[in-house]
N, C-alpha and C positions, 0 to 999 in steps of 0.2 A: 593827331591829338596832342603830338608832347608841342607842337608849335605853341597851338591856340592857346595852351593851358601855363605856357613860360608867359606869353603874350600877358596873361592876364595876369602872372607874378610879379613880372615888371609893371604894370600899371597900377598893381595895388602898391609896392613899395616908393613909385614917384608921385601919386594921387593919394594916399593914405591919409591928411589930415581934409580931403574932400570925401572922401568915401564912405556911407552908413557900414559900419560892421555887418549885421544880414545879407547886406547886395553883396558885400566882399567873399565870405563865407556862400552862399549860395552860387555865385559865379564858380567859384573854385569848384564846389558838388557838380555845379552843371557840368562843368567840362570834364570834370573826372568820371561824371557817368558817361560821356560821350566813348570814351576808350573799353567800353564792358558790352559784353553782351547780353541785353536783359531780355527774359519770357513776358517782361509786359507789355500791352499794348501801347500804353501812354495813357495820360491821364484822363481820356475820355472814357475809356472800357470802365472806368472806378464806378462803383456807386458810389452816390450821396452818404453814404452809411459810414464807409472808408475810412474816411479823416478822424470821423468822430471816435472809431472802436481804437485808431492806434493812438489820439490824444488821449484817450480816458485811463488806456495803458500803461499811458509811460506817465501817467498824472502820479497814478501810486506809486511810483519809486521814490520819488523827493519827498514823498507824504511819509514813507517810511524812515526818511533819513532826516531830516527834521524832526517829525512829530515824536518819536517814541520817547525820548527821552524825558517828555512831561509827563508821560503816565509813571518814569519811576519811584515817585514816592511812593504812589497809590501801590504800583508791584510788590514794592517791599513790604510796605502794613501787611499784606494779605500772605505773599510765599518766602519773606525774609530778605534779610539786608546785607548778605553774603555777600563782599564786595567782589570778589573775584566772579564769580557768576551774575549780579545784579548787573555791572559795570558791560559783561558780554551781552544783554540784552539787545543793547545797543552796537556795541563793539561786531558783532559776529555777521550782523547783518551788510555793516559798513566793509568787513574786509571781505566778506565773500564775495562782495560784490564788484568790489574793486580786482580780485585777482579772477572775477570768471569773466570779468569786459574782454580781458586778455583768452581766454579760451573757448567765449561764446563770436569772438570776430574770426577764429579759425575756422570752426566748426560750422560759421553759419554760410560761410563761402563754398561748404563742399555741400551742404546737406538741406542747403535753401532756405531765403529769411522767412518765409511762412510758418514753414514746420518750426524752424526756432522760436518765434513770435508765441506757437498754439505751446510749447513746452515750458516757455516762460512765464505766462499766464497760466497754465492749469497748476505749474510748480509755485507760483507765489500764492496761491489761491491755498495751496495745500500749506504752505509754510504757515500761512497765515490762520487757517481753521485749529492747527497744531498750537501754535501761539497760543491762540485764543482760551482754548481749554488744557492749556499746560498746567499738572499738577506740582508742579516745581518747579526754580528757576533754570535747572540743566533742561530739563524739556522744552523749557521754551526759548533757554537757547539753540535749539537745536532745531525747532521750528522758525526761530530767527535767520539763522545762518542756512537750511535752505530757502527762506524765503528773498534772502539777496543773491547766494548763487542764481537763482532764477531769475530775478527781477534784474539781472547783468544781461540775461537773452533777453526781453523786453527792449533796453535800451540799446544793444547792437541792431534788433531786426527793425525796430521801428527806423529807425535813422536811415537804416538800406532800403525801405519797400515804401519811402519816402521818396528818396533821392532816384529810384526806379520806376515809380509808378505814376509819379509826376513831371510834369514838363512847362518850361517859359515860366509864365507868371503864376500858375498855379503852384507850382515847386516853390517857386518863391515863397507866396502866399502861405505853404504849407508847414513851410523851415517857420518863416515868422510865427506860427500858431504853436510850432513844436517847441520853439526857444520862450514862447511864453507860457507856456504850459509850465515844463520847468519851471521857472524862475515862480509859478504859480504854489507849486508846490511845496518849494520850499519856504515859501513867504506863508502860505498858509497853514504849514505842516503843523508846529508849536500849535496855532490857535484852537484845527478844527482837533485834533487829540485832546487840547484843554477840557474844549467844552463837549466834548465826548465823555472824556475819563469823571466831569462830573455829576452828567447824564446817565450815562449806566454805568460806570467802573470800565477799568483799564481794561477788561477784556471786550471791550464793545469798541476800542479801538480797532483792534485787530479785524475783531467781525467784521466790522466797518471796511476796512484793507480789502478783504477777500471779496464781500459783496459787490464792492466796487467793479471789479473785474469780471465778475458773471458778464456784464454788457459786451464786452469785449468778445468774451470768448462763445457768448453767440451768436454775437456779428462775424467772427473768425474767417465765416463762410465768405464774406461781403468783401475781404483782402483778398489784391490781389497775388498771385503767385509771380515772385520778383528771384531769377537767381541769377551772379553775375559769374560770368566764365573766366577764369584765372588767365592770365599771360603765361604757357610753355617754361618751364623751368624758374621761375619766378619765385625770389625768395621768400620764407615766413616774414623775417624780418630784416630788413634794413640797418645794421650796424652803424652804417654812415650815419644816420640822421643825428647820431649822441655826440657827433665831432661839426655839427650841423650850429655855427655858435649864434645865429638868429634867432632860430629854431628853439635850441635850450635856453636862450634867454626870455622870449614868451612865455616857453612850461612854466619857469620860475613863476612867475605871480601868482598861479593857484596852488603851488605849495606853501607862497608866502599867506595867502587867502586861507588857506585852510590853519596855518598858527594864529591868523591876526582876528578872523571871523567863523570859521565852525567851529571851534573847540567850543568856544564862550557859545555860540548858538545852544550848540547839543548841551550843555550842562547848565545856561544860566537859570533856567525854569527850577533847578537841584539849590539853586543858591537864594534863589526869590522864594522858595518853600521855606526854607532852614530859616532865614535873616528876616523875611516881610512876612511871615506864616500866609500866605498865598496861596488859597485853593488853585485845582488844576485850571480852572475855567479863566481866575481873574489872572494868573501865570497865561495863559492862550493869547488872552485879547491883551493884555502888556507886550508882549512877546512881537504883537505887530509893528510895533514903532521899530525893530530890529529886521522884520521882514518886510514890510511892505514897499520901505524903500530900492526892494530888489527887484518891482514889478515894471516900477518907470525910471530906474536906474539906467539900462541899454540906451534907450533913447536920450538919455540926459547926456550919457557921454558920449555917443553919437555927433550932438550936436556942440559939443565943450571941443572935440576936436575938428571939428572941421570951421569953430570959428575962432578957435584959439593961433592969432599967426604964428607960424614956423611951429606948429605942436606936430608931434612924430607919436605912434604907441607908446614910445616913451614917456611921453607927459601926460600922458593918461597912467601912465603903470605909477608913476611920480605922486601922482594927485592921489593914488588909493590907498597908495600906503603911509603916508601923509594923515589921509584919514583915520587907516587902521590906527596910527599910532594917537591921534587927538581922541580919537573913538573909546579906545582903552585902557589912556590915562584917566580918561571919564570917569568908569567904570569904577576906578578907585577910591571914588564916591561911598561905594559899599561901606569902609573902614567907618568913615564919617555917621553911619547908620540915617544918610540925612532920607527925607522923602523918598520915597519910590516915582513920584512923578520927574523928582529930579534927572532917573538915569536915563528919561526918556532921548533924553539931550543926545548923551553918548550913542544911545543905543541904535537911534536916525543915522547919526555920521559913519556907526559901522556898518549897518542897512548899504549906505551908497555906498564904503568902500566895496563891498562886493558887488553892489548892481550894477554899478558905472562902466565895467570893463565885459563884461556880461553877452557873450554873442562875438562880441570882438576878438577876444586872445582865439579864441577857436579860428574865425577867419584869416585873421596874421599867422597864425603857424602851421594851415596847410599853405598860404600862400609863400612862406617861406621854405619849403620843398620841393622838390622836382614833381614831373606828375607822378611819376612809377610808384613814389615814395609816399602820397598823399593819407592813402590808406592805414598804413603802418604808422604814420603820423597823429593819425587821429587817437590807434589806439594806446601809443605811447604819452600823448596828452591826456586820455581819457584816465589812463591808468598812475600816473604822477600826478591828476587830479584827486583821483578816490583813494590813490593808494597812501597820500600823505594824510589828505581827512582824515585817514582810518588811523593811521597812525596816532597824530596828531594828538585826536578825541580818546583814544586809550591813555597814553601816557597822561592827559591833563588828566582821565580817572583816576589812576593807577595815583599819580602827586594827587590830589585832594585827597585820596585814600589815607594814602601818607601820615599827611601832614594831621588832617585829625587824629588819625592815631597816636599819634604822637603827642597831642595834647589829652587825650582820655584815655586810662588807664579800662576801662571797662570796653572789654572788645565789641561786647553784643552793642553796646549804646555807641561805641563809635561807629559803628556800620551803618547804623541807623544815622546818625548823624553824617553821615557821606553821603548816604541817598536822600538827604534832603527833608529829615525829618522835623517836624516846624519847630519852634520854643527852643535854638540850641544856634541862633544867632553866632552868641559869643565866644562859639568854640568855631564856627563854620568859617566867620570872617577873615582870620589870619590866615587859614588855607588858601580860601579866594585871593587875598590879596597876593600871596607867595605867588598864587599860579598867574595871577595876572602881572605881576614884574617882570615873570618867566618868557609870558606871552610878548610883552614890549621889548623883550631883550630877544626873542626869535625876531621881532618883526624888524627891529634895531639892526641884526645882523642880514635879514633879507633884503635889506635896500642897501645895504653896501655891499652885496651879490650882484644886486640888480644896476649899481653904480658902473662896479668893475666890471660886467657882462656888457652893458650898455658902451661902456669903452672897446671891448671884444670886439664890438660889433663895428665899430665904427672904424678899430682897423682894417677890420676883413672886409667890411663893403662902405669904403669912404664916398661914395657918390650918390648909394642908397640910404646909407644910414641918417644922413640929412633930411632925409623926405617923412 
């Protein structure tokens, strides 16, 4: 195994600016599944039913991570605008789920991805029903926050009884449906919440969440049973991989990703209420000019690198933050109070800084590992992904909080005024604008990370780093 699977390291690092991200990324899974011992048959045993119960699964976790944040105005009218509790609505979902990725790929390795799969779905089902009819905002953070510890099984088991249950071109076929699924999710999260929240109220979001998932977990039967046998003394985690400098130069981008394009995701619906007075619905379908360019993003940069000469992940990691930063000087448009169709502009260029690399940074940074290491790889990407989001999307609460405060002397009306309360423009905008300097001055200092790493790299591998 460890030949074929170097074999294929070295060929994604010298073929890189020919390679679709997917094909790269699913070679790497193929061979990695090749070293495990799996209870499935292959992909012929699957029923028809298979594909569809673990896409529709893992659909609600991006819907969750996206979407809630346009129902906060509507939360606060109704259970109050406490920012320390409103803020965790959002906040509680995103860090539980970020830190159980890390303890649902342990657990799922000894106690099998099925069972994890049936506890992640009945768990976000419950978090979600909990939500739903929360009589305060600590309840419903608390039905928050279990419903992303769970929604972290979700997306560990689906990814394993994927990469187990399938083979050749169907695996293939099956990654591509799962990367788009994602990407679906969150492009659509903002919208279908909008026009929900002004369909029946904020709690018909959640409904909506749990409902989702019934499909799932009566199809549950229809998955099949996928566990993979550990390597003899084999460690939890891999130390090495954080002195790995290819490796931590990939992670970077979705930390940068996550200052330069989710903070402003998850909150801008908070700033389009306050500034444009914006129902949740016409906040959704706005919201798309930001999302939707994440849907044909992958393939856009797909094909940027492989006919752009002498392009490496590098000039693709170059080109996004590039965008981020054009994306969210945009943005500063708010000050100006010009048009709302105006920010449509910005709001596309920061859609593609995140779409464009999309599928890809995953493929380059198990391919930049050994095999042994692949595993451990993924969840330290997985989790420098959600863990920075999570961060990220707090602190920009926590400064917007802030900063209104600081201009209204009335607490209860500042609160309100941080959750996006509409007619209060002229106190909202100065915040906005602080957090967005804030934002170009993270994303400012991620590319000269991403400079100096990019240098890293090219000392430690001067004949790869070219490719």
């Amino acid at each position: 195994m460890a030949a074929p699977l170097q074999r294929a390291t070295t060929n994604y690092e010298a073929t890189c600016p020919q390679t679709r991200p997917r094909q790269i990324a699913d070679t790497v899974i193929h061979l990695a599944a090749d070293d495990m011992t799996s209870a499935s048959t292959g992909s012929s045993a699957n029923s028809f039913l298979t594909l569809p119960a673990l896409l529709l699964a893992v659909f609600v976790v991006p819907l969750n991570v996206a979407g809630t944040a346009t129902a906060l105005p509507s939360i606060a009218g109704d259970l109050g605008s406490d920012p320390a509790t409103l803020q965790w609505v959002v906040n509680s979902f995103n860090v539980a789920f970020a830190v159980f990725t890390l303890v649902w790929g342990t657990v799922s390795d000894r106690v099998g991805y099925k069972p994890t799969l049936l506890i992640g779905v009945t768990g976000t089902i419950g978090g979600s029903v909990l939500s739903a009819f929360a009589p305060n905002l600590l309840v419903l953070d608390i039905g928050r926050l279990l419903a992303g510890a769970a929604g972290a099984a979700i997306g560990v088991s689906v990814t394993a009884i994927i990469s187990g249950a399938y083979e050749g071109a169907a695996r293939t076929r099956s990654f591509a449906l799962l990367g788009t699924m994602i990407g679906a999710g969150l492009a659509l999260g903002p919208t279908i919440a909008g026009l929900l929240t002004a369909a029946v109220g904020w709690r018909g979001v959640f409904v909506a969440f749990g409902v989702a998932l019934l499909l799932p977990l009566l199809l549950h039967g229809k998955v099949p049973s996928v566990r993979h046998d550990r390597q003899a003394g084999a460690r939890i985690f891999d130390v090495h991989l954080l002195r790995n400098v290819r490796f931590m130069s990939i992670v970077l981008l979705p930390v940068i990703q996550a200052c330069g394009y989710i903070a402003l995701l998850t909150y801008l619906p908070v700033a389009l209420s306050s500034v444009y007075d914006l129902d949740p619905g016409a906040t959704g379908l706005l919201m798309l000019a930001m999302t939707a360019p994440v849907l044909v993003g992958p393939t856009l940069g797909a094909r940027m690198v492989a006919k752009i000469p002498k392009s490496t992940i590098f000039t693709l990691f170059y080109i996004c933050i590039a965008l981020m930063l054009i994306g969210n000087a945009g943005m500063l448009l708010v000050a100006t109070t010009a048009p709302v169709w105006v920010l449509i502009i910005p709001m596309v260029i920061l859609g593609f800084s995140f779409g464009l690399p999309l599928g890809f940074v995953d493929g380059a940074a198990l391919a930049s590992v050994p095999p042994h290491s692949s595993g451990a790889a993924a969840g330290v990407l997985n989790f420098m992904r959600l863990g920075s989001e999570a961060a990220v999307v707090a602190v920009y609460a926590l400064t917007i909080a802030a900063l209104v405060s600081n201009r209204i002397s009335d607490d209860h009306l500042a609160q309100e005024v941080a959750s996006g309360l509409p007619g209060h423009g002229a106190d909202y905008i100065p915040a906005f604008i602080t957090a967005q300097i804030a934002i170009l001055a993270a994303v400012a200092i991620g590319l000269v990370a991403t400079i100096a790493m990019h240098r890293a790299v090219n000392r430690a591998h001067p004949m790869t780093a070219a490719q």
